[in-house]
Each structure stands twice: as C-alpha cells, then as structure tokens.
C-alpha positions as CSV (number, residue, x, y, z in Angstrom):
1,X,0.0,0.0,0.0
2,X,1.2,3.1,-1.3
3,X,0.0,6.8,0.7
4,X,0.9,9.9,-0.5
5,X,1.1,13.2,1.7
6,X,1.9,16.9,1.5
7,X,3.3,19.5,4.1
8,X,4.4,23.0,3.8
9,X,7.8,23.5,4.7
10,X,7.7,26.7,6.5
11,X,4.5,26.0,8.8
12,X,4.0,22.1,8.7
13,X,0.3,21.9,7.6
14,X,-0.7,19.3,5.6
15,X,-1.7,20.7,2.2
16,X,-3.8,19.3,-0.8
17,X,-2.4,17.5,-3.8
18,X,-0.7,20.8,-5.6
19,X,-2.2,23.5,-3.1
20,X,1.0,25.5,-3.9
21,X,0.8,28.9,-1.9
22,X,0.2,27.8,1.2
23,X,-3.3,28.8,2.3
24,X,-1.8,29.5,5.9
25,X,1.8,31.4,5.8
26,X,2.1,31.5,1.8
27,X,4.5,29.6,1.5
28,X,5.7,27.7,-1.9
29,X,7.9,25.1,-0.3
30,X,6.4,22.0,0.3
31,X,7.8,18.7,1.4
32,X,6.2,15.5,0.4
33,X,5.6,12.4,2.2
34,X,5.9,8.7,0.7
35,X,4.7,6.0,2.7
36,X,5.1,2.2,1.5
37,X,3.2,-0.7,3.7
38,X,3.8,-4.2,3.0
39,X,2.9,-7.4,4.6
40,X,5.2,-10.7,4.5
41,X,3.2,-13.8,6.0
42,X,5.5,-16.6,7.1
43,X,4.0,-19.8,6.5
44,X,5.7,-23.3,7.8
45,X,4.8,-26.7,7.1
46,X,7.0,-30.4,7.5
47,X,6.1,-34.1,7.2
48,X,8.1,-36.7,9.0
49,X,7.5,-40.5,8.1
50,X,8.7,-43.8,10.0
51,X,9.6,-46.9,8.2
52,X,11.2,-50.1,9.3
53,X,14.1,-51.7,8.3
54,X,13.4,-53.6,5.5
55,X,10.2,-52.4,4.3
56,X,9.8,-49.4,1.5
57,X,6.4,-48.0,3.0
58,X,6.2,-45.9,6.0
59,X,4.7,-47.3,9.1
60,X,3.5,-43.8,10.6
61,X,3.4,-40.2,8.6
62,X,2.6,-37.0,10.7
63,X,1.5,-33.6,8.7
64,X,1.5,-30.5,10.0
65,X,1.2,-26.6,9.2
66,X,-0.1,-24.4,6.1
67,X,-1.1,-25.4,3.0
68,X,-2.6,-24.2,0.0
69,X,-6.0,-24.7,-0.4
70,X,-7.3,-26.9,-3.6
71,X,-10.8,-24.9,-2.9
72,X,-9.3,-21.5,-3.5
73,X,-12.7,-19.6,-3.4
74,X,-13.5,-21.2,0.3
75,X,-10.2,-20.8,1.8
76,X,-8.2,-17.9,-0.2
77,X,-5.5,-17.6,2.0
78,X,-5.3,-21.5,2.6
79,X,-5.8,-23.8,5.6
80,X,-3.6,-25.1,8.8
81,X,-3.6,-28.8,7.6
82,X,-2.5,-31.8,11.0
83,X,-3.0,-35.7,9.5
84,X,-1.5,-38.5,11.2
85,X,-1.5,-41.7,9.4
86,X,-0.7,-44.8,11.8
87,X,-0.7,-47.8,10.1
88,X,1.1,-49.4,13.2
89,X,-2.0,-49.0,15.1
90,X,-4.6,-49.0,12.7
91,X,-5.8,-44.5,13.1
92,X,-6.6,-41.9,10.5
93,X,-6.6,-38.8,12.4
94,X,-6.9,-35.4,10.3
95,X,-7.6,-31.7,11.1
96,X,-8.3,-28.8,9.1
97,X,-8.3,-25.2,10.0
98,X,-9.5,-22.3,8.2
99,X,-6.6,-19.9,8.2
100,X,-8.5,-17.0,8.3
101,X,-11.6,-17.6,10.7
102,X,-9.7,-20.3,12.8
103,X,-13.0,-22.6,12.6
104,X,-12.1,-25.9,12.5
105,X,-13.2,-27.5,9.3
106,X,-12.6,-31.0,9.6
107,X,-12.2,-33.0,12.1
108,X,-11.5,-36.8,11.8
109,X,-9.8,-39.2,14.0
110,X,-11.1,-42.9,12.9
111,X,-10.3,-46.5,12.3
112,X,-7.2,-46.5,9.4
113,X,-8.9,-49.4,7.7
114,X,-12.2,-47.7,7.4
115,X,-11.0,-44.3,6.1
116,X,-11.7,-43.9,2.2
C-alpha cells in the first residue's frame, strides 16, 4: 500500500495535492511524504514418516502446518492442515483449519482401515 502526503515547509500543515501557496503562511515550499506498507506472511509446514528396516512404505506419517487450499474460493488464504496416518495402530486422524476464521473445518480421527 502506497500513501501519498503533503506538508508545507515553512508551517507544517498538511496541504492538498498541488495547493501551492500555502493557504496558511504562503509559503511555496512543500515537502512530500511517501509511505510504503507491505505485509510478508510466514508460513511453515513439515512431514516426518517412520519406516522399518526392510520395508519401503512408511509405518506412521505426521503432517502438519499451512497449505494451500485446492478450494481456493473457500479458503483464499489456505488452511492449517494436522493428518496423522498410523498404520502401526490401525488410526486416521486429520484436522483442518480455516486460516482465516480459525473454525475448524474438519475433524477426523477414525479406524485407518475404514478411512476412504
């Protein structure tokens, strides 16, 4: 975000876009004011798996942080995303946040063999 402001030199007041005299001590020195706002959002996310010695496939994946959202009009700015797959113990467990409203949108914790 970009603002834009103007002062006169000699008294300080903020002046109009090209008020040149100054309407309060004449003056036709004016200083302008630039001001540039920006927002950076960090966003962190990691997946860790376990496998066993031997096999190829994992035995227990854990997901966690931000991602982007496949329903972009729904969640714009994307969604806090935990899933735990345990195939060790036999659990599906999965949350979804909206990262804007913080409602939790999902909220599944169930039987690994009965999740589709």
């Amino acid at each position: 975000m970009v603002s834009t402001k103007y002062f006169c030199q000699n008294c300080k007041k903020e002046l109009a876009e090209n008020q040149k005299p100054c309407p309060y001590c004449g003056s036709a020195k004016i200083d302008i004011k630039v001001e540039i706002k920006e927002e950076i959002k960090i966003r962190e996310s990691f997946r860790v798996r376990q496998k066993r010695k031997g096999f190829k496939k994992f035995m227990v994946e854990c997901l966690q942080g931000w991602f982007p959202s496949g329903d972009k009009k729904q969640f714009p700015e994307g969604i806090q995303q935990t899933r735990i797959i345990d195939k060790k113990n036999n659990r599906y467990k999965k949350k979804i946040i909206n990262e804007v409203t913080g409602e939790v949108v999902v909220n599944k914790d169930e039987k690994l063999s009965e999740h589709k």
